[in-house]
C-alpha positions as CSV (number, residue, x, y, z in Angstrom):
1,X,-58.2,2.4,-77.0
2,X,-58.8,0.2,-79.7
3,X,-62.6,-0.7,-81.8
4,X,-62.0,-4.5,-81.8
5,X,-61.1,-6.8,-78.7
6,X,-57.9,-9.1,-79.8
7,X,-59.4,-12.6,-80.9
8,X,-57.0,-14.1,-78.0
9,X,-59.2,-12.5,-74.9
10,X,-62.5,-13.8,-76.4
11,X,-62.6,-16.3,-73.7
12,X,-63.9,-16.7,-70.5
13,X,-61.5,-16.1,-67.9
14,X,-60.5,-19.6,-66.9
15,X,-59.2,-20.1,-70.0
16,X,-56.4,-17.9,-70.1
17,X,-54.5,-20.0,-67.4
18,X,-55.9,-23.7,-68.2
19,X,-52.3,-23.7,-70.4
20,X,-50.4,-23.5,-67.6
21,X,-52.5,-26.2,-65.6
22,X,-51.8,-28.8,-68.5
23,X,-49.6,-31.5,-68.5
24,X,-46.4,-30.1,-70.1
25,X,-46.4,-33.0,-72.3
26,X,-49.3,-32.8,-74.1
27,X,-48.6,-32.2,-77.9
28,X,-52.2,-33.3,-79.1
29,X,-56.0,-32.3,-77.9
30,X,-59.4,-33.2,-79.7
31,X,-62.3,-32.1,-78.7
32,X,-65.8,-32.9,-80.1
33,X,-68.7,-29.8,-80.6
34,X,-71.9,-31.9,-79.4
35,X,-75.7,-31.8,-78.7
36,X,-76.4,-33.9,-76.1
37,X,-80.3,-33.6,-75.4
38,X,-83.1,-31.5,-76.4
39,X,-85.4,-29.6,-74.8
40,X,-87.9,-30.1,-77.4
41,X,-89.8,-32.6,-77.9
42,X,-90.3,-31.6,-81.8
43,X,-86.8,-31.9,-82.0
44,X,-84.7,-34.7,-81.7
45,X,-82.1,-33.6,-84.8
46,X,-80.2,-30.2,-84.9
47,X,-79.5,-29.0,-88.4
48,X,-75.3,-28.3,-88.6
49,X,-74.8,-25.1,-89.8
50,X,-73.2,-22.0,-89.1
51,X,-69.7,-23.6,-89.0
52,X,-68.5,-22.4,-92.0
53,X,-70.0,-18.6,-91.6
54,X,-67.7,-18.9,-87.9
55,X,-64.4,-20.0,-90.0
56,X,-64.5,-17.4,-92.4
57,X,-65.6,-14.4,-89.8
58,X,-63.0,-15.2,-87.0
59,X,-60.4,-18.0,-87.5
60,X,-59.6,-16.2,-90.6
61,X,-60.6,-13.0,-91.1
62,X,-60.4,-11.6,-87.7
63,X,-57.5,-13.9,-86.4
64,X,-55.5,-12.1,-89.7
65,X,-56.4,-8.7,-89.1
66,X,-56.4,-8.3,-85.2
67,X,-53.8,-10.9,-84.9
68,X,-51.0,-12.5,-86.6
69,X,-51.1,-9.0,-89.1
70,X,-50.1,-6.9,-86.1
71,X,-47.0,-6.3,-84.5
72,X,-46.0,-9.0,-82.1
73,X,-45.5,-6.9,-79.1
74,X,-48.4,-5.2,-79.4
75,X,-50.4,-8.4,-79.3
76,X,-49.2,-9.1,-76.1
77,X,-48.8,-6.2,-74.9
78,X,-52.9,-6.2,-75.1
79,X,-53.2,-9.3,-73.6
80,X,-51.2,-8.6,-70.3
81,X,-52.8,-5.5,-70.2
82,X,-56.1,-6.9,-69.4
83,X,-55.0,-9.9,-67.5
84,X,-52.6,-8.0,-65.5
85,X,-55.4,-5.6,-64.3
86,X,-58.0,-8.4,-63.7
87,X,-56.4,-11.5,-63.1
88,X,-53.1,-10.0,-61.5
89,X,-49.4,-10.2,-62.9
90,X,-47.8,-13.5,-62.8
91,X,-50.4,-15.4,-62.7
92,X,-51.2,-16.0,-66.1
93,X,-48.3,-16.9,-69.1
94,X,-48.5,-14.7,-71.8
95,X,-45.6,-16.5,-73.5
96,X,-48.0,-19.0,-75.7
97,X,-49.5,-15.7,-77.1
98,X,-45.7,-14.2,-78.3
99,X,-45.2,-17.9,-79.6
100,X,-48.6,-18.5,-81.4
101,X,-47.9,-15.1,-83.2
102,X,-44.3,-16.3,-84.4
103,X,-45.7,-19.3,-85.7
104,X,-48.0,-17.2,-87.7
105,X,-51.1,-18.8,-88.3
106,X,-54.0,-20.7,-86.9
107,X,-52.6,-24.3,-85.7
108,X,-56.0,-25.4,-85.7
109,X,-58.0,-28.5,-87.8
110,X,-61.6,-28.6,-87.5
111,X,-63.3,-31.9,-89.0
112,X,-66.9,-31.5,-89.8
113,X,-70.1,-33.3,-91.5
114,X,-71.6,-31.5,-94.3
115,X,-73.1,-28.1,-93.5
116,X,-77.2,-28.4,-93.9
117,X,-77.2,-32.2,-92.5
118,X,-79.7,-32.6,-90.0
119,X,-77.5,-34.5,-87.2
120,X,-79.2,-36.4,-84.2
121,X,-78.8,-35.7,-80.9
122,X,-75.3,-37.3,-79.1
123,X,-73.9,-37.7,-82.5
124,X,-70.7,-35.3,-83.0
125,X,-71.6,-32.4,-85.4
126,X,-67.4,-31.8,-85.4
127,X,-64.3,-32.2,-83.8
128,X,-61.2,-29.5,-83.1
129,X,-57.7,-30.3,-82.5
130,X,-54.7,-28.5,-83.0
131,X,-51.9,-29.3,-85.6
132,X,-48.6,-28.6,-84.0
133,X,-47.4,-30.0,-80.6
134,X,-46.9,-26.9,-78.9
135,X,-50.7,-25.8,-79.2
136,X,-52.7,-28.9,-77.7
137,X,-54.2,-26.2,-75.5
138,X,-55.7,-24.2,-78.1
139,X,-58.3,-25.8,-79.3
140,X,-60.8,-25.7,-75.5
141,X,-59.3,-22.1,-75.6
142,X,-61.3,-21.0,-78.1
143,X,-64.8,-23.2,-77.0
144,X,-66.3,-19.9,-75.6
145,X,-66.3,-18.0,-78.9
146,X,-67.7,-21.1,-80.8
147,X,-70.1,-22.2,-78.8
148,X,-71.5,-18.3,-78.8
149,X,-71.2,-17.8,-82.1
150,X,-72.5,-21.7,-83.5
151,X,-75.4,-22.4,-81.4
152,X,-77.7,-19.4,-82.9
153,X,-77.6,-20.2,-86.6
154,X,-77.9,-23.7,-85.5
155,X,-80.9,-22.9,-83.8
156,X,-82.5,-20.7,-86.9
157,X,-81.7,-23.1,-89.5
158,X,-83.9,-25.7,-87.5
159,X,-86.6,-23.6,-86.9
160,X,-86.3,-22.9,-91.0
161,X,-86.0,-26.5,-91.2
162,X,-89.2,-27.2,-88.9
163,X,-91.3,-24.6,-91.0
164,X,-90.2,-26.5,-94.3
165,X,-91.4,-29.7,-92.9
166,X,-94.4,-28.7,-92.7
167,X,-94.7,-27.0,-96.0
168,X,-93.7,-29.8,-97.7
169,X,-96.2,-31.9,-96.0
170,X,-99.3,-29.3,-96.7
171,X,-98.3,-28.3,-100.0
172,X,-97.6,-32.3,-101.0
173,X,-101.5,-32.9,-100.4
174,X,-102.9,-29.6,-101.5
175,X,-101.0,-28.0,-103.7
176,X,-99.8,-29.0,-107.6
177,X,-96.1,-30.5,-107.5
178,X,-94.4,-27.0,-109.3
179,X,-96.1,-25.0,-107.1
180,X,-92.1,-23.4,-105.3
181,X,-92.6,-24.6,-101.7
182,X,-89.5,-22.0,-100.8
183,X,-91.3,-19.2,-101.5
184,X,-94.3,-20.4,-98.7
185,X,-93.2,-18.2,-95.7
186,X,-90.6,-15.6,-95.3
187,X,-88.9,-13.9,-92.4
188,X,-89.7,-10.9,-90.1
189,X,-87.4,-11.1,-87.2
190,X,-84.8,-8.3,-87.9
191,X,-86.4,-5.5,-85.8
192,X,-86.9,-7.7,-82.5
193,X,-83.7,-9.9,-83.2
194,X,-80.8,-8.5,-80.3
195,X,-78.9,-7.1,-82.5
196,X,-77.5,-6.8,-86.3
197,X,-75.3,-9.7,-86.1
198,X,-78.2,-12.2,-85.0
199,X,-80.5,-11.2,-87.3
200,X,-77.9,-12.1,-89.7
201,X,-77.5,-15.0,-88.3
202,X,-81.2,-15.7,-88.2
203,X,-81.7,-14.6,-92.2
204,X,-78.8,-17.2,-92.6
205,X,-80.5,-19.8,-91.1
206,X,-83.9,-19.0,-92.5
207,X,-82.5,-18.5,-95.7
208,X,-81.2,-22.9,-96.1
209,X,-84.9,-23.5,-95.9
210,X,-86.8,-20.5,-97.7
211,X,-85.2,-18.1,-100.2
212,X,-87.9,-15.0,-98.5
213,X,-86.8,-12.4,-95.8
214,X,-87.4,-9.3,-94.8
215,X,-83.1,-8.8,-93.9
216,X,-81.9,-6.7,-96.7
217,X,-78.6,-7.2,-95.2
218,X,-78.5,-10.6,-95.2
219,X,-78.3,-10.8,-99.1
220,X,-74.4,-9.4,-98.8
221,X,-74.0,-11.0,-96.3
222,X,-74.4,-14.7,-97.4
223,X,-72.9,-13.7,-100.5
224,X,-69.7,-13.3,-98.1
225,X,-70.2,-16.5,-96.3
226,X,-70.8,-18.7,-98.9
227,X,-69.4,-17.1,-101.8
228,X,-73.0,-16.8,-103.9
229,X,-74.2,-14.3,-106.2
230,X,-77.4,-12.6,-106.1
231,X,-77.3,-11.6,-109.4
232,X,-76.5,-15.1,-110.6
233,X,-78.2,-17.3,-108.3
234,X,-81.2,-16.9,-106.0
235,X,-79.8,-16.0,-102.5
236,X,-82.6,-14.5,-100.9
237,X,-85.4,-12.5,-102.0
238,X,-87.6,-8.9,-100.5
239,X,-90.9,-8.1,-101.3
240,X,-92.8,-5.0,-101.9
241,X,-95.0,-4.2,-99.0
242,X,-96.8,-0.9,-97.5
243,X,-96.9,-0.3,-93.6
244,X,-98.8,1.4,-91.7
245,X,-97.1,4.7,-91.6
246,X,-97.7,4.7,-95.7
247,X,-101.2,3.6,-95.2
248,X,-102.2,6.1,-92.4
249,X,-100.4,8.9,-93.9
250,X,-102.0,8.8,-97.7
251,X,-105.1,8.3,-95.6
252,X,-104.5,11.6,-94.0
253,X,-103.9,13.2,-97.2
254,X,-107.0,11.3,-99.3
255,X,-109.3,11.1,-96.4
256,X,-110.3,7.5,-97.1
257,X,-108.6,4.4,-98.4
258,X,-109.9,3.2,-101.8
259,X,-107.4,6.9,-103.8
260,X,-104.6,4.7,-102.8
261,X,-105.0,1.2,-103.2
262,X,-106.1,2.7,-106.9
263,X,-102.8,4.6,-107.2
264,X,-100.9,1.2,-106.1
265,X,-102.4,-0.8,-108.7
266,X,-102.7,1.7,-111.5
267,X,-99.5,3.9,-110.9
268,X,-97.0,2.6,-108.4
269,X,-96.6,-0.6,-109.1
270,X,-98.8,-1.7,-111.9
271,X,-96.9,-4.9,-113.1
272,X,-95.0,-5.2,-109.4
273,X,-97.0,-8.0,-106.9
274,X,-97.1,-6.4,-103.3
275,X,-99.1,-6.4,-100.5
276,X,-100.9,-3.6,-98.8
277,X,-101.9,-3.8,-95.2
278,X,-105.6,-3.3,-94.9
279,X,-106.1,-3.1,-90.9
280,X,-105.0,0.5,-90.0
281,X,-108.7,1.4,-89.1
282,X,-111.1,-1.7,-90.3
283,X,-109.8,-4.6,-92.0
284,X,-112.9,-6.2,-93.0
285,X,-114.6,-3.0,-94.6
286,X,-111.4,-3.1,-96.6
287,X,-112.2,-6.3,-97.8
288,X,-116.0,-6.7,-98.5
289,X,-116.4,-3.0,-99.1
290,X,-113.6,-1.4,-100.8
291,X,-111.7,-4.6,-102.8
292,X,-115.5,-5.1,-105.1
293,X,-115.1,-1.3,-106.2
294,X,-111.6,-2.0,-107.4
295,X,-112.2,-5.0,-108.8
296,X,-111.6,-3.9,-112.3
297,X,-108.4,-2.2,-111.6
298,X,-107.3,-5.7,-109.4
299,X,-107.8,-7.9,-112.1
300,X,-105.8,-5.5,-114.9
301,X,-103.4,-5.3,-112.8
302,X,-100.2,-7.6,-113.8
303,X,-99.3,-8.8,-110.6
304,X,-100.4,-9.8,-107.5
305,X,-102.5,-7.9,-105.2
306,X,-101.6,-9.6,-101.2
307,X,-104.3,-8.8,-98.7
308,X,-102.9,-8.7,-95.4
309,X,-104.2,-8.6,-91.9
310,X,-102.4,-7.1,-88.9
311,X,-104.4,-7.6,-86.1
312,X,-106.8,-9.9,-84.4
313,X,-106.6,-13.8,-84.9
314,X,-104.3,-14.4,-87.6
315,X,-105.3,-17.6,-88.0
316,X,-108.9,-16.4,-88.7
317,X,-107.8,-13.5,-90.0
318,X,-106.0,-15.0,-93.1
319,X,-108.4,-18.1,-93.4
320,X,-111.0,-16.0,-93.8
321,X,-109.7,-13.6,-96.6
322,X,-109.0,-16.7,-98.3
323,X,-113.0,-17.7,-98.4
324,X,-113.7,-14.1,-99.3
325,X,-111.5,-13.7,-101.9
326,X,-112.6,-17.1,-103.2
327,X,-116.3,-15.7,-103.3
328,X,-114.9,-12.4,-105.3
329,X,-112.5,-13.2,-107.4
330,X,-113.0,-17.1,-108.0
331,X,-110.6,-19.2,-109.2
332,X,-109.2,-22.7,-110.3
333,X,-109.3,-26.2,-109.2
334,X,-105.7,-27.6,-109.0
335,X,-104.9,-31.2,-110.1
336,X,-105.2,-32.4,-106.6
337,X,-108.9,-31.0,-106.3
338,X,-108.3,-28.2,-104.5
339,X,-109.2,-24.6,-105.0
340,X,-106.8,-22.3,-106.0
341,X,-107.3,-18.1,-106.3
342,X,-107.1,-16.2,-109.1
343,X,-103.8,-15.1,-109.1
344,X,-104.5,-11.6,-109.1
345,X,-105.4,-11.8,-105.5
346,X,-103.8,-13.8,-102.6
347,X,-103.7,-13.7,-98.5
348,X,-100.5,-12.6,-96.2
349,X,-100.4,-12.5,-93.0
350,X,-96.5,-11.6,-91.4
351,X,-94.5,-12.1,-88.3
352,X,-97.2,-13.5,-86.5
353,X,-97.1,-17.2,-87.4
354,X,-95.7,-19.3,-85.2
355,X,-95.6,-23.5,-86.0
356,X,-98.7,-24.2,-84.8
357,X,-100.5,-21.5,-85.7
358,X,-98.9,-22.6,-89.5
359,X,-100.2,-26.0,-89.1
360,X,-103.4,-24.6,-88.0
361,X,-103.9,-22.5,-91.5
362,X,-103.3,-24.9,-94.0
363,X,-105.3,-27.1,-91.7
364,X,-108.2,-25.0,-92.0
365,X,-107.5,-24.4,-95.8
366,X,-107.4,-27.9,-96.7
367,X,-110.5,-29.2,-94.8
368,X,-112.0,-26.1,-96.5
369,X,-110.9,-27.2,-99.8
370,X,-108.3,-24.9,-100.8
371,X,-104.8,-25.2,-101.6
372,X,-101.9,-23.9,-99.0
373,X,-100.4,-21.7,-101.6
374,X,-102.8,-19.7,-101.3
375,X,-101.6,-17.5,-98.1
376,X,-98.1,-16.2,-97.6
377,X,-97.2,-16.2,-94.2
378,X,-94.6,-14.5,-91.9
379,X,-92.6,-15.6,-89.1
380,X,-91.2,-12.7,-87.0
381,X,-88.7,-12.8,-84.1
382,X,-90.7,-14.8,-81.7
383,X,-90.6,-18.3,-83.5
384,X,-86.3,-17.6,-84.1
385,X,-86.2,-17.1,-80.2
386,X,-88.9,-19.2,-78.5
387,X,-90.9,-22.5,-79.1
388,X,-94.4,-22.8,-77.7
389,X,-95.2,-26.6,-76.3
390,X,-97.4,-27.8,-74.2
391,X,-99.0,-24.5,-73.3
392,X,-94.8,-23.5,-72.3
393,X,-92.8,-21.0,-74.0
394,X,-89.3,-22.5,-74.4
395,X,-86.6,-19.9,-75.0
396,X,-83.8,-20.6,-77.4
397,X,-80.3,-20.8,-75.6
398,X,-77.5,-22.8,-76.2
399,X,-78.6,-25.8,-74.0
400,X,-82.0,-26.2,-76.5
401,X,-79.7,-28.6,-77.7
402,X,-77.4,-29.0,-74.4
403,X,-74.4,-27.9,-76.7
404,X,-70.9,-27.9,-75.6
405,X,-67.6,-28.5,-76.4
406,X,-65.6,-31.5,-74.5
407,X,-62.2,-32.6,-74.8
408,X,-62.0,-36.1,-75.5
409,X,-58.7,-37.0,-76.5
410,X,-55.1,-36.0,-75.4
411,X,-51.6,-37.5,-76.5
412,X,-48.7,-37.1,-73.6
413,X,-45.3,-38.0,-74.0
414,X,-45.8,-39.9,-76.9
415,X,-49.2,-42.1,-75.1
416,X,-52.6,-42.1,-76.8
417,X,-55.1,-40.8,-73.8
418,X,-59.0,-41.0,-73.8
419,X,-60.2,-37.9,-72.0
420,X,-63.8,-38.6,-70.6
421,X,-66.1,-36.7,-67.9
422,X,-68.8,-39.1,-66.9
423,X,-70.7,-37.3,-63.3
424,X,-72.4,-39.8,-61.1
425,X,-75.5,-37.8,-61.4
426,X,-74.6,-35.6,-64.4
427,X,-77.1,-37.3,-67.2
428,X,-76.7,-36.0,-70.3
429,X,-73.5,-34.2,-69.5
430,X,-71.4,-37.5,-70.1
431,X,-69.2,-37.2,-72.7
432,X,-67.5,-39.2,-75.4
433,X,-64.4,-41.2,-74.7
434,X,-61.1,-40.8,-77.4
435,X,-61.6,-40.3,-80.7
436,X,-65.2,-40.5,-82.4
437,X,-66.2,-42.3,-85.8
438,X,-69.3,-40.9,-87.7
439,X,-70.9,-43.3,-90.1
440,X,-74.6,-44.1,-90.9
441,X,-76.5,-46.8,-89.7
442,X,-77.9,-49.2,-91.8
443,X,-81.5,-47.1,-92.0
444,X,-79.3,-44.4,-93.2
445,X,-79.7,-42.4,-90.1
446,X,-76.0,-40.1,-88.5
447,X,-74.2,-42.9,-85.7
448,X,-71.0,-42.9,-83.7
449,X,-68.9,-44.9,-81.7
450,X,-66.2,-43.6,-79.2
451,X,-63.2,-45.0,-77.8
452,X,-60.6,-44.8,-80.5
453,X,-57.0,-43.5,-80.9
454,X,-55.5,-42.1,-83.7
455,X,-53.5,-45.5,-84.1
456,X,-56.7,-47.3,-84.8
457,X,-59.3,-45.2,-85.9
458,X,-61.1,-46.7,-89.1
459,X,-61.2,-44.6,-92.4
460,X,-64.5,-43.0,-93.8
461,X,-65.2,-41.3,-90.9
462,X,-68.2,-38.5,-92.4
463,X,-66.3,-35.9,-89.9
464,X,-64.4,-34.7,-92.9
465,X,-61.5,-32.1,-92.8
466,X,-63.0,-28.6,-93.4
467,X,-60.4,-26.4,-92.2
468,X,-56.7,-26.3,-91.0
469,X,-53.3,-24.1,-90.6
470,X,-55.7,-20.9,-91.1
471,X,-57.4,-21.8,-94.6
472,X,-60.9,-23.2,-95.6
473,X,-60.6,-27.2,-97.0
474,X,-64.2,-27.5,-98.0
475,X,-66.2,-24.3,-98.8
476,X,-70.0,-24.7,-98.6
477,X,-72.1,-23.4,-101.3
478,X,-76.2,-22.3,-100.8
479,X,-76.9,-24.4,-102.9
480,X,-75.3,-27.6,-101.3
481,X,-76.4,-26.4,-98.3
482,X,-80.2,-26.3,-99.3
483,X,-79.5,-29.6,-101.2
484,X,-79.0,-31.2,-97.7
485,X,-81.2,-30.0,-95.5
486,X,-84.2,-30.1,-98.1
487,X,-83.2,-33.8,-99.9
């Protein structure tokens, strides 16, 4: 037995035989990847990305390696296999596989918009077809690994995108103008993410709209994907931080609190920020009894000192150490007239925070008088898997967005063919009709229009080639991708 699964059965059944079913004259297929509603009402733009971190993982890397670089036979001899002993012998034709590993690479052109736009609803994000006439059935062969492995980071780099939206709103009326607005909230979602490869995912996501997470991994891993550097280039940053085991532990040793927080600032970390969680027994105690006896040692300290809550309302939680802190440790008034902390001393509160509860905080902060950036706050697994509206939790699938893949286009024996579903009483699942033109609308905003052929189909579409025949055309960098989605 063999530790990958050949890139050809990564399909849903059906589409092992919907070759055969095709008109044998068919030398040309587009289809069009497409949101086509949302589910919430926040949202009525998706952000496009993930496309690129798809290409480079599986129509190149693993379509090389577990495909056209292994023997021929063997190929499909692992296909039939499997068919053979589900579907039944003869019903399938296993002769495209032997024929698309002779040809020996991907026949495959993917046309895109720019990775980081954010792309309204019904207007394509991109378009597959395939690039020789014997393979106009590949492209809707491979919708069931795109759509699985597109619609996550999509979803992730919204919810970044959603956070940032309302940083840049709070910390544009409270907070000076060089004040680093991606540095506001970080990620916590690894350890309740399902699995390695979405947390990735999720980092990845996070990571277009804030440069904090928790995700070691995810450093390497965008450094794969879009060819960054960490050393060179900000890709993602960690943070020191205790936990409770560390806490609970030197507190079983010391037999009270204050002998470590000492030995943090004085001999740990004594020109490292970090924040120490203060709830493992009374969170509060911590914070009008212990912080005023280590009040010298805080304020010698070169570094920041992050209070942080675990438990209880988070919103009150952090708001309120804010106050406290204020009354301790004083501070500034920032240009804008609002109070900012000596920067010694600051508030965190992590994975708890979802958008509203966000919004709430620097609600409270601001009517209060103080300046946004003066809490860090974390967003765990929750807010990169669910939504909270109208007193409903929304879970994150692929049809948030109503995502799919649709053919829209065919060419038979030498005729141009719109290809079109439009159900009676399917709504939103009406699809586009031939060939579709991108352009923006004269308030700048994503458009299409449908009904083309390749004959007539105007030039500047913005679905621009991004990949074809097995190599990238137009590799992404962070940094462009950032540049979109934060313009």
């Amino acid at each position: 037995m063999t530790n990958y699964i050949s890139p050809m059965l990564m399909c849903d059944f059906y589409k092992t035989v919907h070759s055969d079913m095709l008109n044998p004259g068919m030398t040309f297929s587009m289809s069009y990847y497409t949101p086509r509603m949302s589910r919430v009402k926040r949202w009525d733009k998706v952000v496009n990305f993930g496309l690129q971190m798809f290409i480079k993982t599986y129509l190149i890397d693993y379509f090389n390696t577990y495909f056209f670089e292994r023997p021929e036979d063997e190929v499909v001899e692992e296909f039939e296999r499997v068919l053979d002993n589900t579907l039944g012998k003869g019903i399938y034709n296993s002769g495209k596989i032997r024929k698309l590993h002779k040809l020996g690479y991907l026949p495959i052109e993917i046309i895109a918009l720019p990775e980081g736009e954010k792309v309204p609803i019904h207007v394509p994000v991109f378009g597959i077809c395939n690039t020789h006439p014997d393979f106009a059935w590949l492209p809707q062969a491979l919708e069931s690994l795109i759509s699985a492995e597109i619609w996550y980071p999509q979803i992730t780099a919204t919810v970044g995108a959603t956070y940032r939206d309302i940083v840049n709103k709070y910390y544009g009326l409270t907070c000076d103008d060089d004040i680093p607005r991606e540095k506001a909230l970080g990620s916590f979602d690894f350890r309740g993410d399902a699995c390695l490869d979405a947390a990735l995912k999720a980092a990845a996501g996070w990571c277009m709209s804030f440069v904090n997470t928790a995700t070691v991994p995810a450093i390497p891993y965008l450094e794969k994907m879009f060819s960054c550097d960490c050393e060179k280039e900000p890709v993602a940053y960690g943070a020191v931080s205790t936990e409770h085991f560390v806490m609970c532990s030197n507190y079983a040793v010391d037999g009270d609190e204050i002998t470590f927080l000492r030995r943090l600032l004085t001999e740990l970390y004594p020109y490292t920020s970090f924040s120490a969680v203060l709830d493992s027994y009374d969170y509060w105690n911590v914070i009008d009894n212990i912080l005023p006896q280590i009040h010298d040692e805080i304020m010698a300290h070169n570094g920041c000192m992050l209070m942080r809550g675990d438990s209880g309302d988070c919103v009150e939680v952090v708001t309120k150490t804010v106050f406290k802190l204020w009354e301790q440790f004083g501070g500034t008034i920032n240009s804008k007239g609002y109070k900012v902390l000596d920067p010694h001393v600051k508030a965190i509160y992590g994975d708890s925070i979802t958008v509203q509860r966000c919004e709430e905080i620097y609600e409270i902060l601001m009517k209060n008088g103080f300046a946004c950036s003066n809490v860090a706050l974390g967003v765990g697994s929750f807010s990169m898997h669910c939504i909270e509206e109208e007193g409903r939790l929304l879970p994150f699938t692929r049809d948030t967005f109503g995502c799919a893949i649709k053919a829209c286009y065919a060419e038979v024996n030498g005729k141009e063919l719109p290809v079109f579903k439009n159900p009676k009483e399917g709504g939103f699942k009406k699809s586009q009709k031939g060939l579709c033109w991108v352009y923006r609308d004269e308030n700048g905003e994503l458009a299409y229009k449908d009904g083309y052929l390749r004959s007539n189909i105007p030039d500047g579409n913005l679905l621009e080639p991004v990949f074809k025949d097995g190599k990238l055309l137009r590799e992404y960098t962070i940094s462009d991708i950032r540049d979109y989605l934060n313009k």
